[in-house]
Structures are given as structure tokens and as C-alpha cells.
VOVO-888080 format. One record per residue (C-alpha): y negated, z, x. Coordinates in nm, 4 decimals. Layout:
{yy=Y; zz=Z; xx=X} .
...
//
This chain:
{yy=-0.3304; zz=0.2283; xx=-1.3757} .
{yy=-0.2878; zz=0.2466; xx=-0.9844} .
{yy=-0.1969; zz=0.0877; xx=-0.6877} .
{yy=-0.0864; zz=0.3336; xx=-0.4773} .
{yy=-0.0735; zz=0.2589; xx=-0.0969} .
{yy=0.2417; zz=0.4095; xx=0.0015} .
{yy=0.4680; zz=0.3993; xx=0.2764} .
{yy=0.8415; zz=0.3834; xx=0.3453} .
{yy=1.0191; zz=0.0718; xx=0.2793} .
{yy=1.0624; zz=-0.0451; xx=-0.0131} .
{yy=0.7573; zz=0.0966; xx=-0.1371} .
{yy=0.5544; zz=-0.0031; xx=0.2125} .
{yy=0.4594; zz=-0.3280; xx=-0.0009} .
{yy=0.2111; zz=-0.1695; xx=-0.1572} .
{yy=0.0099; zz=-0.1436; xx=0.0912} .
{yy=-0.0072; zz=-0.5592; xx=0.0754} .
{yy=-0.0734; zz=-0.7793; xx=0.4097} .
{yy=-0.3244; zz=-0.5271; xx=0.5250} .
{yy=-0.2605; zz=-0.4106; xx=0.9020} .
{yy=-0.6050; zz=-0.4225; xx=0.9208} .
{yy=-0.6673; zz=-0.3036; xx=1.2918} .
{yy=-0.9492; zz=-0.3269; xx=1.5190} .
{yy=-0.8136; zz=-0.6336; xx=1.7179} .
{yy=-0.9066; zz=-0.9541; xx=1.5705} .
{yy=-0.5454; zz=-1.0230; xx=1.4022} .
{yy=-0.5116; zz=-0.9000; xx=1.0762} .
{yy=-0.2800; zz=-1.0219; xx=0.7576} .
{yy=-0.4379; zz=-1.1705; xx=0.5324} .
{yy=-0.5913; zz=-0.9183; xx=0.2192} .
{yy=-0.4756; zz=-1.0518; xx=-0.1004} .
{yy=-0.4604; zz=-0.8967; xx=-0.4432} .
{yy=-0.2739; zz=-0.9939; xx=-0.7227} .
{yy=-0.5388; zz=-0.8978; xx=-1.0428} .
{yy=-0.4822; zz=-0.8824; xx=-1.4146} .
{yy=-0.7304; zz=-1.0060; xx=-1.6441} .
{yy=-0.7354; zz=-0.9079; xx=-2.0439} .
{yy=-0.6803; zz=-1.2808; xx=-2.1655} .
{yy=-0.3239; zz=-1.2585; xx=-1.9889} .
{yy=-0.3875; zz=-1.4404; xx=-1.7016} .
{yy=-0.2867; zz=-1.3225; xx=-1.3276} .
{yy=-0.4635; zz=-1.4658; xx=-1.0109} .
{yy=-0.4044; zz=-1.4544; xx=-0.6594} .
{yy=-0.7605; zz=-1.2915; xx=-0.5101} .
{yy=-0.8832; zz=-1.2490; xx=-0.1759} .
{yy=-1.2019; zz=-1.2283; xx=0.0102} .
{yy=-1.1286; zz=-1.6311; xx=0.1101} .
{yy=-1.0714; zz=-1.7147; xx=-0.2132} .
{yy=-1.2751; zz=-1.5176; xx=-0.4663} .
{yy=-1.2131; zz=-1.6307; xx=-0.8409} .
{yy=-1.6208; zz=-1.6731; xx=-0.8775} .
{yy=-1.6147; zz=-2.0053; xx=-0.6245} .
{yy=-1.2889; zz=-2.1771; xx=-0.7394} .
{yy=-1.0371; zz=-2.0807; xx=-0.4841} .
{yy=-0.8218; zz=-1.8557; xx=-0.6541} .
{yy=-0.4651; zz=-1.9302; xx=-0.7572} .
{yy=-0.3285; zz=-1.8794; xx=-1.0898} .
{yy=0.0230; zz=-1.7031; xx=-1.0435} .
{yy=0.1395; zz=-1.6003; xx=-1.4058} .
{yy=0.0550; zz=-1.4979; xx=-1.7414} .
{yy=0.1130; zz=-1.2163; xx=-1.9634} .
{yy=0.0000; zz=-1.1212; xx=-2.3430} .
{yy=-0.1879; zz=-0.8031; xx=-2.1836} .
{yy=-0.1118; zz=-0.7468; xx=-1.7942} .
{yy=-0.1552; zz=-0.3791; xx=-1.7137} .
{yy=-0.0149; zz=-0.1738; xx=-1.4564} .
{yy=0.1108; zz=-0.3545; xx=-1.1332} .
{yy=0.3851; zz=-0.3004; xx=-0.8302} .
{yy=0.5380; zz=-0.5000; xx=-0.6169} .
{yy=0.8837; zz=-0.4698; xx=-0.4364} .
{yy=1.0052; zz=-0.5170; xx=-0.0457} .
{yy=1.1417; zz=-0.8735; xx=-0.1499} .
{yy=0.7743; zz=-0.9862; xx=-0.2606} .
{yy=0.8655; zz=-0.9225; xx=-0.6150} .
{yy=0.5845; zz=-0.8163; xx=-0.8661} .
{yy=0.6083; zz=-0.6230; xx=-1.1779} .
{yy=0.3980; zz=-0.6255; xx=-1.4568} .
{yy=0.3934; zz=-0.3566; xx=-1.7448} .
{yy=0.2533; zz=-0.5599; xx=-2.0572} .
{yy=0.1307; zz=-0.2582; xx=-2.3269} .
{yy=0.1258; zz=-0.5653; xx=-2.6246} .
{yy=0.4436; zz=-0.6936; xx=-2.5508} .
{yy=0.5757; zz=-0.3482; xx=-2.4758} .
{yy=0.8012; zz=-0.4889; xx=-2.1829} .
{yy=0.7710; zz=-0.5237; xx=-1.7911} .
{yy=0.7834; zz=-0.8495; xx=-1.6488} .
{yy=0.9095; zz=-0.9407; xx=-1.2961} .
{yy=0.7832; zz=-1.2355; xx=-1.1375} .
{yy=0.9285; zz=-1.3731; xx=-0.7972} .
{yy=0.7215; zz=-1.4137; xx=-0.5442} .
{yy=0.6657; zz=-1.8155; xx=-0.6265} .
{yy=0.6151; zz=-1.6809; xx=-0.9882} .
{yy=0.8873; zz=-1.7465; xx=-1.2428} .
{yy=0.9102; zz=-1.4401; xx=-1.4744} .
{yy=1.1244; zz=-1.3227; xx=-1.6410} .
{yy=1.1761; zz=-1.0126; xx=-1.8144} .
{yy=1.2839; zz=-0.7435; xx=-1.6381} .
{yy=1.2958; zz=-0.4247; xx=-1.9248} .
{yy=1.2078; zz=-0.4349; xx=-2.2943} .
{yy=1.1840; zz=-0.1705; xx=-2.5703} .
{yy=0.9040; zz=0.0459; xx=-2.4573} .
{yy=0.6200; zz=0.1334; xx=-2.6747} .
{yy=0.2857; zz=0.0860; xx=-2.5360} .
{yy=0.3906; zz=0.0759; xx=-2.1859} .
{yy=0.0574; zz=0.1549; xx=-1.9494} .
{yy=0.1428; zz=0.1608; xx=-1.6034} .
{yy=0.4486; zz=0.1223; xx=-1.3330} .
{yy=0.5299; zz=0.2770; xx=-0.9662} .
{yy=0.7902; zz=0.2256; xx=-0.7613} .
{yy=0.9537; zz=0.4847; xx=-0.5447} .
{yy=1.0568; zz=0.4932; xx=-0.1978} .
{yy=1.4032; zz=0.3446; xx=-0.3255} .
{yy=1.2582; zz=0.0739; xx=-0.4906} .
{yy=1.3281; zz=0.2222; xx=-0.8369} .
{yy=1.0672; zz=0.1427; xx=-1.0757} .
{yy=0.8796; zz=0.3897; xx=-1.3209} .
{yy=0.6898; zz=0.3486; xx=-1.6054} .
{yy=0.4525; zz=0.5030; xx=-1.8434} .
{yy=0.6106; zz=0.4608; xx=-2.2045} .
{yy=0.2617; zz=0.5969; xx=-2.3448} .
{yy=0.3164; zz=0.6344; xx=-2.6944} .
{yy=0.6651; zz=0.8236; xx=-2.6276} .
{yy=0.5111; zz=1.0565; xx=-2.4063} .
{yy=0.7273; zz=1.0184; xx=-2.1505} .
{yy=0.7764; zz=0.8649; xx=-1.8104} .
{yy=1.0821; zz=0.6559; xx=-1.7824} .
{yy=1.3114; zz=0.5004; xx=-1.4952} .
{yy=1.5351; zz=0.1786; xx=-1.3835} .
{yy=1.6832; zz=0.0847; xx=-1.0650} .
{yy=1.5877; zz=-0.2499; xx=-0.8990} .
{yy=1.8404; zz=-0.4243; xx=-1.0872} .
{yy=1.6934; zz=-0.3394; xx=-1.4080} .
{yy=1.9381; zz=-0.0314; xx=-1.5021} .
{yy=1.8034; zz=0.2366; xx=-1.7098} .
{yy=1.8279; zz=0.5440; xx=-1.5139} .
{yy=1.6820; zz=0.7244; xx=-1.8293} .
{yy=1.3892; zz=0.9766; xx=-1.9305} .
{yy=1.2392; zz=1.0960; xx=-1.5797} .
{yy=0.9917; zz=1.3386; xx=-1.7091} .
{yy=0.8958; zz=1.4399; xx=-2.0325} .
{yy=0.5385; zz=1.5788; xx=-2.1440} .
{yy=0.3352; zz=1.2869; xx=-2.0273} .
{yy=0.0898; zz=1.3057; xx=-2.3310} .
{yy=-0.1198; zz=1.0123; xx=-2.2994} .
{yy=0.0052; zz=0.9013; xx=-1.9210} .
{yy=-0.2433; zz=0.6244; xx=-1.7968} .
{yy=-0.1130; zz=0.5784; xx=-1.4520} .
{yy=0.1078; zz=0.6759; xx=-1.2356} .
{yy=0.0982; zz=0.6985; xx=-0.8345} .
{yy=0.3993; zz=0.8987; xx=-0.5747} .
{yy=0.3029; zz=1.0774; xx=-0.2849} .
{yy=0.5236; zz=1.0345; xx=0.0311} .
{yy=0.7913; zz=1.2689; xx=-0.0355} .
{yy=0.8287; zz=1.0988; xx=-0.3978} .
{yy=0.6156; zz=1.3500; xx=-0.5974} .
{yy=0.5521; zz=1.1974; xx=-0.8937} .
{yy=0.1202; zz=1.1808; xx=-0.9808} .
{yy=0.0286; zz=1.1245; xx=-1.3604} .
{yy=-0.3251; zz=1.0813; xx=-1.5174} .
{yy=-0.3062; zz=1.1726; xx=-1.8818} .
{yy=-0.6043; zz=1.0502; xx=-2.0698} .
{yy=-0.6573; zz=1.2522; xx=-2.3537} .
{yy=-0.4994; zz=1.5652; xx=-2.1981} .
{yy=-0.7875; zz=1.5477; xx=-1.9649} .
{yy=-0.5281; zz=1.5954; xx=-1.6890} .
{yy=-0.3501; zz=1.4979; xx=-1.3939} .
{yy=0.0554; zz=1.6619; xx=-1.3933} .
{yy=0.2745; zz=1.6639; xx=-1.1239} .
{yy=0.6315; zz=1.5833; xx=-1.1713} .
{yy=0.8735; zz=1.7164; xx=-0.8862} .
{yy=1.1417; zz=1.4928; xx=-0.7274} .
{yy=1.3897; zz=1.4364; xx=-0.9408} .
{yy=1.1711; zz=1.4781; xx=-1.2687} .
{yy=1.2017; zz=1.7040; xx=-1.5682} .
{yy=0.8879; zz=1.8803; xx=-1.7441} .
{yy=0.5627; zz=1.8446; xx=-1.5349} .
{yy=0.3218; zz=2.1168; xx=-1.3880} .
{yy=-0.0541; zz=2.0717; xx=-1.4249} .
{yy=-0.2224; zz=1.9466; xx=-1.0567} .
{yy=-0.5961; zz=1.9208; xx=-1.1537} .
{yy=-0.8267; zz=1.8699; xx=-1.4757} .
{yy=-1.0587; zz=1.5941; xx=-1.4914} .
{yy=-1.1735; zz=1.4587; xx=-1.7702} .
{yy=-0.9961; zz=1.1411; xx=-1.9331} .
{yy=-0.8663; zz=0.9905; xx=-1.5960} .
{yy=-0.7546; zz=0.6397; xx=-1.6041} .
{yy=-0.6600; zz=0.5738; xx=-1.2640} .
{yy=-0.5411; zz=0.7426; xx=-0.9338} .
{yy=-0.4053; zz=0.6320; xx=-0.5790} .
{yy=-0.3697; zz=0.8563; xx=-0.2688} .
{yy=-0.5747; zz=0.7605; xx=0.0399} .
{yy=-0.3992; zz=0.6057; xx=0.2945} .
{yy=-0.2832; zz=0.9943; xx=0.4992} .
{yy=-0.1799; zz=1.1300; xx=0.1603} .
{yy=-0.4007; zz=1.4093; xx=0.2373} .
{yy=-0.6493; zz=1.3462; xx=-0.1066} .
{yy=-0.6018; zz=1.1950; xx=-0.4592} .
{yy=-0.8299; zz=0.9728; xx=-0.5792} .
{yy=-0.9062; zz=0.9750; xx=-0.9585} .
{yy=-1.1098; zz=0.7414; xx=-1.1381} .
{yy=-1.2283; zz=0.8492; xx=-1.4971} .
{yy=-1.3396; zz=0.5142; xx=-1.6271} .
{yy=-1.7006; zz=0.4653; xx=-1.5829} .
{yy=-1.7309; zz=0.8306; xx=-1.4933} .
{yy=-1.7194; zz=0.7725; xx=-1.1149} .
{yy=-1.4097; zz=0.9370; xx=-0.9083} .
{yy=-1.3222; zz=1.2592; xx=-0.7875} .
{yy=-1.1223; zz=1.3243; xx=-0.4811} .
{yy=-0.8849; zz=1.6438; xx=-0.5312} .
{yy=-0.7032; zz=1.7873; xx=-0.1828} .
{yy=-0.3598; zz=1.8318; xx=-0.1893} .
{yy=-0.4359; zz=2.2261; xx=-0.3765} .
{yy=-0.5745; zz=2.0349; xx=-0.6186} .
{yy=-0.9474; zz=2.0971; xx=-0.5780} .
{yy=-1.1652; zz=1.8264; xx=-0.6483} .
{yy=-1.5244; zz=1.7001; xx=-0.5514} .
{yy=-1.6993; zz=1.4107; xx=-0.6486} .
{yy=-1.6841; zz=1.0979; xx=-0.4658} .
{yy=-2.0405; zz=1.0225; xx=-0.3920} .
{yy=-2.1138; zz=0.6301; xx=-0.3857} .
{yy=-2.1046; zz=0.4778; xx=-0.7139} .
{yy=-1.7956; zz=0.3270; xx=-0.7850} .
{yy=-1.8574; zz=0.1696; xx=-1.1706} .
{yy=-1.6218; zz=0.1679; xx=-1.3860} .
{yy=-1.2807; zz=0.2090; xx=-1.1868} .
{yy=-1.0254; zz=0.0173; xx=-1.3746} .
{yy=-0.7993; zz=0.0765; xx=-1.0834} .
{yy=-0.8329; zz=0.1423; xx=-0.7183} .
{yy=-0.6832; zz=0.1509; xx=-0.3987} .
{yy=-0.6287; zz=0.2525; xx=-0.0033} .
{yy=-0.5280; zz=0.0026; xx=0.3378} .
{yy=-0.4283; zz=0.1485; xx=0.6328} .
{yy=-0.7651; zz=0.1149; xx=0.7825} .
{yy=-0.9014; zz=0.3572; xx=0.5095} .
{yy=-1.0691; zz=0.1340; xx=0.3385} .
{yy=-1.0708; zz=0.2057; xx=-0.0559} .
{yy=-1.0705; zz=-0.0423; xx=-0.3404} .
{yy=-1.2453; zz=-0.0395; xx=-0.6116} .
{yy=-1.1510; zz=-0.2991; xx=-0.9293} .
{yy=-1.5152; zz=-0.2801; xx=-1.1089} .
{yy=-1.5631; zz=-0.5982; xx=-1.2555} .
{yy=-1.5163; zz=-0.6938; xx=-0.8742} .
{yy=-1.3283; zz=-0.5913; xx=-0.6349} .
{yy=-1.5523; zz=-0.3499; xx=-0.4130} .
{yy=-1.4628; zz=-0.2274; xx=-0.1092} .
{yy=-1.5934; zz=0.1411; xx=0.0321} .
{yy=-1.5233; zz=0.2215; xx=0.4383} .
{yy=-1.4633; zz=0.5548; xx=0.5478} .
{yy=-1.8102; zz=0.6057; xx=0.5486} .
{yy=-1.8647; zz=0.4924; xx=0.2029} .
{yy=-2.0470; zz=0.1824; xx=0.2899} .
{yy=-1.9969; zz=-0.0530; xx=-0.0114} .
{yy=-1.9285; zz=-0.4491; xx=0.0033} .
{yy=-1.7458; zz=-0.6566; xx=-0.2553} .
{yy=-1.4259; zz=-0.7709; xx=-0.1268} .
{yy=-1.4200; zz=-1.0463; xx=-0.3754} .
{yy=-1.6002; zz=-1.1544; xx=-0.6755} .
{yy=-1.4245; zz=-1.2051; xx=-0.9842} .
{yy=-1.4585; zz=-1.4616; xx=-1.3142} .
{yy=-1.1147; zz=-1.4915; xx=-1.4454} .
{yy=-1.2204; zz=-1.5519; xx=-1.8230} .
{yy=-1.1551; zz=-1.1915; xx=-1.8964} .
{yy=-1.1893; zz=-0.8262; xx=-1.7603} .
{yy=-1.0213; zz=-0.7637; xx=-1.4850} .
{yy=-0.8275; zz=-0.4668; xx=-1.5619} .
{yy=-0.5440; zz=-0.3616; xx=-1.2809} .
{yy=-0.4389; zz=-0.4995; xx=-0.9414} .
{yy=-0.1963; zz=-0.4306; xx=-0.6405} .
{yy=-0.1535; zz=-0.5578; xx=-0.3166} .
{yy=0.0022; zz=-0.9191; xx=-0.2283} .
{yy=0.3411; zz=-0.7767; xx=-0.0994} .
{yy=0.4002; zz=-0.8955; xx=0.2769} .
{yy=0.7005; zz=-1.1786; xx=0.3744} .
{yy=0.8693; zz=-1.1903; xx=0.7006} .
{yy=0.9114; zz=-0.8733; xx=0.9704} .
{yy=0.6226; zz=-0.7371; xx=1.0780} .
{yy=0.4933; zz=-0.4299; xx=1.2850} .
{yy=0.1457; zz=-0.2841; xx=1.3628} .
{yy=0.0438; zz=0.0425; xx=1.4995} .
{yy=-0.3016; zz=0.1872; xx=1.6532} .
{yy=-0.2754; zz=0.5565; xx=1.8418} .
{yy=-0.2147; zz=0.7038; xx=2.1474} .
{yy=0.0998; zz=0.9592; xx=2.3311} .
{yy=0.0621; zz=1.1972; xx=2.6107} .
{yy=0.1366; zz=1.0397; xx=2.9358} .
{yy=0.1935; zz=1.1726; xx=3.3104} .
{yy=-0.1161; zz=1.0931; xx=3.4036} .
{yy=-0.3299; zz=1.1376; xx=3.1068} .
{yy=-0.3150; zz=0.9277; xx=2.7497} .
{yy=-0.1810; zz=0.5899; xx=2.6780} .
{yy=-0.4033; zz=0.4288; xx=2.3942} .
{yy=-0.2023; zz=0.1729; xx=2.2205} .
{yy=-0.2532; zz=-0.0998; xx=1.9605} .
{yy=-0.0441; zz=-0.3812; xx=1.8275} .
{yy=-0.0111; zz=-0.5951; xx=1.5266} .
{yy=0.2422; zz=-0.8954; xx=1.5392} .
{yy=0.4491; zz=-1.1065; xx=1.3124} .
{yy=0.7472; zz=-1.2906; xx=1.2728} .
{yy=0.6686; zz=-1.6297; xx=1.0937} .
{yy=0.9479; zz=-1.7932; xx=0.8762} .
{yy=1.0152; zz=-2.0598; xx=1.1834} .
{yy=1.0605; zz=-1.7729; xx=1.3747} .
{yy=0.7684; zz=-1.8078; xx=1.6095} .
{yy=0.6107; zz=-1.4451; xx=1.6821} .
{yy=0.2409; zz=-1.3843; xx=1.6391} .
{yy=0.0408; zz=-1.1081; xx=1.7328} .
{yy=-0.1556; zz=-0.9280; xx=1.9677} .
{yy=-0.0451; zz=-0.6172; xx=2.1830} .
{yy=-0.2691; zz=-0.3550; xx=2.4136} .
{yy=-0.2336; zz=-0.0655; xx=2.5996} .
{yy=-0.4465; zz=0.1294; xx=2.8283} .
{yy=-0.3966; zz=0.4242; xx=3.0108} .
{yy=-0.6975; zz=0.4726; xx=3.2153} .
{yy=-0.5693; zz=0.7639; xx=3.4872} .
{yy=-0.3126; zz=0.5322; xx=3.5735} .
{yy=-0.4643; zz=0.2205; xx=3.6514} .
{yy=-0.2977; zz=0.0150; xx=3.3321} .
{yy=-0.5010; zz=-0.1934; xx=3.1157} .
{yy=-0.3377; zz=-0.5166; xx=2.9175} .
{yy=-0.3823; zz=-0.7274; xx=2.6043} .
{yy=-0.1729; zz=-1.0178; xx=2.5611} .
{yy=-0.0414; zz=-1.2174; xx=2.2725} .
{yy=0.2366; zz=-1.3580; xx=2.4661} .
{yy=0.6236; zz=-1.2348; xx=2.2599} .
{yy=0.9405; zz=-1.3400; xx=2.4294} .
{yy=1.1095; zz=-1.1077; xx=2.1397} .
{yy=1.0544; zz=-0.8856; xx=1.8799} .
{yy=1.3477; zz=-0.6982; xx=1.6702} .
{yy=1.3623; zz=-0.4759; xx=1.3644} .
{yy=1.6650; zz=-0.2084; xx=1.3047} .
{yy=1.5569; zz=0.0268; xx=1.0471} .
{yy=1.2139; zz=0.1728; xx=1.0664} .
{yy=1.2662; zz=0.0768; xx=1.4661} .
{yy=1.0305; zz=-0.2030; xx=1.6263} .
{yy=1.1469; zz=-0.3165; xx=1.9557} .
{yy=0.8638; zz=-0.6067; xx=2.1308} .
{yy=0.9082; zz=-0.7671; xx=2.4836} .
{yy=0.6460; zz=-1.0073; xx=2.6447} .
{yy=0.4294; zz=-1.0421; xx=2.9222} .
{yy=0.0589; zz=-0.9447; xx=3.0457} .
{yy=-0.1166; zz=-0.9346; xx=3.3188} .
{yy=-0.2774; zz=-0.6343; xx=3.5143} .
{yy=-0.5481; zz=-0.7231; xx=3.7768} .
{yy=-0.5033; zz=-1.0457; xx=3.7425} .
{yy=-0.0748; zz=-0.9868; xx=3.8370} .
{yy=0.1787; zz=-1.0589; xx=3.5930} .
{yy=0.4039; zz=-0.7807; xx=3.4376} .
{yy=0.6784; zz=-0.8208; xx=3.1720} .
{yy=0.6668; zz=-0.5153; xx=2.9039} .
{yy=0.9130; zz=-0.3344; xx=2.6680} .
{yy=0.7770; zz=-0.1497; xx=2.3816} .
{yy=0.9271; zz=0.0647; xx=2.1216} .
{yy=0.7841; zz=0.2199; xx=1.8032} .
{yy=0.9381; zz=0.4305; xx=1.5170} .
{yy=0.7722; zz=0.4335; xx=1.1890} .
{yy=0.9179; zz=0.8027; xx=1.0542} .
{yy=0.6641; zz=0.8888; xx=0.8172} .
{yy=0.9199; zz=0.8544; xx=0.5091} .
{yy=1.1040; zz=1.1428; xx=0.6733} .
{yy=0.7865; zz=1.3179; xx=0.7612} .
{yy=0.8409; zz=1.3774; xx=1.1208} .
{yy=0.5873; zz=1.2099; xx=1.3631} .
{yy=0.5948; zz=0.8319; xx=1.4879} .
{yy=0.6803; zz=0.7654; xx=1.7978} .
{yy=0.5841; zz=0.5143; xx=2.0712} .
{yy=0.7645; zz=0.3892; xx=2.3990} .
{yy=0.6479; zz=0.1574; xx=2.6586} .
{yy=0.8278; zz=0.0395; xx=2.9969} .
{yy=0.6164; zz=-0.2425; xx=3.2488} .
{yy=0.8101; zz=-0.3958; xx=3.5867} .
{yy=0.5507; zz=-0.2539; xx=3.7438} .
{yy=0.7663; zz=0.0695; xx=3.7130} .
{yy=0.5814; zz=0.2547; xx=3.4924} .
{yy=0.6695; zz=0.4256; xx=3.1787} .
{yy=0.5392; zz=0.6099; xx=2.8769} .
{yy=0.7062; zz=0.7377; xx=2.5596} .
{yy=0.6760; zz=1.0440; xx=2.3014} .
{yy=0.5327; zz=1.1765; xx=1.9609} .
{yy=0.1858; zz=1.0229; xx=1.8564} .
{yy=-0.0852; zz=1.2331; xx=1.9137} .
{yy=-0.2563; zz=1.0016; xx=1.7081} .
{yy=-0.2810; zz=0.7129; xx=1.4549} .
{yy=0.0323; zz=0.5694; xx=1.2949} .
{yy=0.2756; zz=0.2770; xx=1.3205} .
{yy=0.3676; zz=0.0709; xx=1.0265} .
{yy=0.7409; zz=-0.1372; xx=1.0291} .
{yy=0.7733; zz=-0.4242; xx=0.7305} .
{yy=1.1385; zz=-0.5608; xx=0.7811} .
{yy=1.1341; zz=-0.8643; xx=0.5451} .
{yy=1.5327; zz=-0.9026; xx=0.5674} .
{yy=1.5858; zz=-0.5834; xx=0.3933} .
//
């Protein structure tokens, strides 16, 4: 199974709520989880199944792999039932496609078209978002236990007893060998694309590079039913738990979990609504701008958030949390408010691009009355664009 974090919309919803910046806003980190006795829960670290204050969402004979769409859709491949299940976002299912034998796992690509592992045909198979068989993708999955795309829609498969992980190129066919590992089980890329992460049941993880070269991932992870990346570059561990490893592989459990069975995939609670969030910094005329910025658009339409920018040589340094508007068009964010500066009020226009689908470099704009002006490639850090309408 997997949960990969990727990026361009549709497939952006896999990275969940989790803007997880540095200021003191962040969305709230939600998982949906699958247990063995067919039940699915809503779990995060405020309401951890082990103190009552998860929510059931759904059932399923035996809920496997997991993916959720732009519209806050999940998808469930059931290997008993052979079928995948879609479930709206308030949780009716219904049955989305039937027929496959022993289905394992599911991934959506940067269209929204979903994937799946039909395990005992060997195969990887595709549908559109409406449910319309798009046919065989790629054939000599022996075995396939999860699947996982990269950014350019490189297709990642972990076949079990072929003790490998192949690599299908866009547009499928018959698959190239990436790495050998012994029987992985699960794999996600971190949250740059730059590594894949492969979990070999309770044989720990190893972290290939992008040659496929892989090393050992040193803290203990358990058993790694599944596993995942936010943006912050935090990774997730599903090990009886959910355990969470920082960048600097300090462990904490995210959430604890008692669901009546073993926990045995989970994916990101999709995100509602428009929302932006972005940490880096651009070249300026005088020096760097550092910037950082993480706001919402609630359903009444009131805008949340919090918005900084420094840019030391020149005298600018603001936080505020005050919106007059915020737009989407695209993967374009456009933000307008006001701040102060020494203790003087300025009004601010902002602009960030979110290009990492095309693989070209975000980009970052700001304008203050004051007169002063910023704009260009990131030299760092990213920006993230969630437009809910879509």
C-alpha cells in the first residue's frame, strides 16, 4: 500500500490538510485509516482512536489501499470484495469499479485518474474519475503491493514476491526494474521527490535516490503497513500507530490507534475549500525577501490565515492575519490585506505560482504602498495552491 504525498491538483489531496509551517496556523492533520475488521475511522492527533474521539466514516469487507480525490472523495480498494469503493466526503459509498481479482492498492494521477493493483492478474489497471475503464496500464506487475507516482507521473510499483520495485513510464506498457529489496509492501516519495521510501513489512525501510540506490533508514520504524510524507518533511509511519519521524528522525506517535483490528493502510484527509501556503525566500534589490504564508478560505467565505515577509536590507518586516481578498486562477494565488511596519500601516499585494506539476520553479510576488516591490523564482522552499472549486 501507499499514500503518496504528491503534488499537482488533483492529486495535491494527498498530501491531506497538512500546510504544516512554522507559524502557528496549520490545517488540521487527519488520516483516514483502514482496519482488518472493515471498519474506516477518521484519526488525528486530537482525536486518537485509543481515547474515544475518533469518527467512524465507513466500512468495507477488507479496506486496503487508499486515495483520495480534489473533490474530498476517497477510494478504497477492497482485496475480498475484489472492487474499489468511493465514498463522498460525508461517507455514502458506493461502488465505484468491480471485477478485479485481489485488488491491493490504488493511486491517482495528476489527472485524477485512478490506478489499481489487480494482484492476482499481474497487472496494473486504469479508470478515469468517472469510473471508465481506460484499460491494462502496465503489464508484468507480478505480485504488485502498492503503488505510488512521482511528479512527472512515473508510475512506482512494489512487487512482493519479485523482491522488487518496477518503474512504469508515462503512459504505461511493460515495466523496467528501479531497485531490489526484499518483499516490499509499501512505498511513498518524500515530500521533494528526491528519495523513495520502501517499507518491507517488519523489515524496517530503505530509502533509494532517484538512481535507485538504497540505504537503510536508520530509526526503527516496526512493521510499516504503509507510510507517508507532509510538506514539512515529516514521515508517517502506520505501525500499529501512527508514528511520526522529523527530518531528523526524532520519533513521536502522531496518534494511537484501537480500532478493533489492525490497522493496515491510510491516506491523508483530503482538504475542502481554497487554500494556499508557501515558506521560502526570492532575490530582492536589496538583498532576500523571506516569505511565509498559510491562509484559507472558509465555506462562509471568511479568509483565515497568517502572512509574513521580511527583507532585512530594506527595512521591511510584517506579519498580519488581516485578508481583504484572496483569489485562485489555476495554480495562481493572488492575497491583499494590510500590516503594519514600525508601527505605520501598509496595504500589500502578493502573488504566488505553484508550478511544480510543470517542473519549472515557483514563483513569488509582493507589492506594499509603501512603494516597494519584490518578485521572481524561489531560491527556496515551495508554495502549495488547493483550489477547492476545481
Amino acid at each position: 500500500m501507499s499514500s503518496p504525498l504528491v503534488r499537482s491538483v488533483p492529486r495535491l489531496v494527498l498530501l491531506g490538510c497538512f500546510f504544516a509551517l512554522t507559524t502557528s496556523l496549520s490545517f488540521a492533520q487527519e488520516f483516514y485509516v483502514g482496519f482488518t475488521n472493515g471498519k474506516i475511522l477518521v484519526v488525528g492527533a486530537d482525536n486518537p482512536v485509543g481515547v474515544g474521539h475518533s469518527k467512524q466514516f465507513g466500512t468495507a469487507t477488507h479496506p486496503e489501499g487508499m486515495a483520495a480525490d480534489a473533490n474530498g472523495n476517497l477510494y478504497v480498494s477492497d482485496s475480498s470484495d475484489n472492487v474499489i469503493y468511493k465514498f463522498t466526503s460525508n461517507g455514502v459509498r458506493s461502488t465505484f469499479v468491480s471485477g478485479l481479482n485481489a485488488v491491493s492498492d490504488i493511486a491517482l494521477d495528476s489527472l485524477g485518474n485512478i490506478y489499481a493493483a489487480d494482484t492476482n492478474n499481474n497487472r496494473i489497471v486504469a479508470y478515469t474519475p468517472t469510473g471508465q475503464s481506460l484499460g491494462v496500464y502496465g503489464t508484468g506487475a507480478t505480485d504488485a503491493e502498492a503503488l505510488t507516482f512521482d511528479q512527472n507521473d512515473v508510475l512506482f510499483v512494489a512487487s512482493q514476491s519479485g523482491n522488487s520495485i518496477l518503474k512504469y513510464a508515462t503512459g504505461g506498457g511493460a515495466p523496467t526494474v528501479f531497485a531490489t529489496t526484499t518483499s516490499p509492501v509499501t512505498l511513498t516519495f518524500d515530500s521533494n521527490f528526491n528519495q523513495l521510501y520502501v517499507g518491507s513489512g517488519g523489515s524496517g525501510v530503505t530509502v533509494f535516490n532517484r538512481s535507485g540506490v538504497g540505504t537503510p533508514y536508520s530509526p526503527a520504524t516496526g512493521s510499516t503497513a504503509d507510510m507517508t510524507f507532509d510538506l514539512d518533511g515529516n514521515f508517517y509511519v502506520l505501525d500499529g500507530n501512527i508514528e511520526r519521524f522529523a527530518p531528523d528522525g526524532t520519533k513521536t506517535t502522531f496518534a494511537t490507534l484501537n480500532g478493533g483490528g489492525s490497522p493496515n493502510g491510510f491516506v491523508f484527509v483530503p482538504p475542502t475549500g481554497r487554500q494556499v501556503a508557501g515558506i521560502g525566500t526570492i532575490a530582492t534589490a536589496s538583498g532576500t525577501g523571506r516569505f511565509q504564508f498559510n491562509v484559507v478560505e472558509q465555506t462562509n467565505g471568511r479568509i483565515t490565515g497568517q502572512f509574513s515577509y521580511k527583507d532585512s536590507a530594506a527595512g521591511i518586516n510584517l506579519t498580519t492575519n488581516s485578508f481583504s481578498n484572496f483569489n485562485i486562477i489555476g495554480e495562481e494565488a493572488g492575497l491583499r490585506g494590510t500590516a503594519k511596519i514600525h508601527n505605520a500601516p501598509v496595504t500589500f499585494n502578493v502573488t504566488a505560482l505553484d508550478l511544480d506539476g510543470t517542473n519549472a520553479t515557483d514563483q513569488f510576488s509582493i507589492r506594499l504602498s509603501t512603494g516597494y516591490s519584490a518578485s521572481g523564482n524561489l531560491t527556496s522552499g515551495r508554495v502549495y495552491v488547493v483550489n477547492g472549486d476545481e
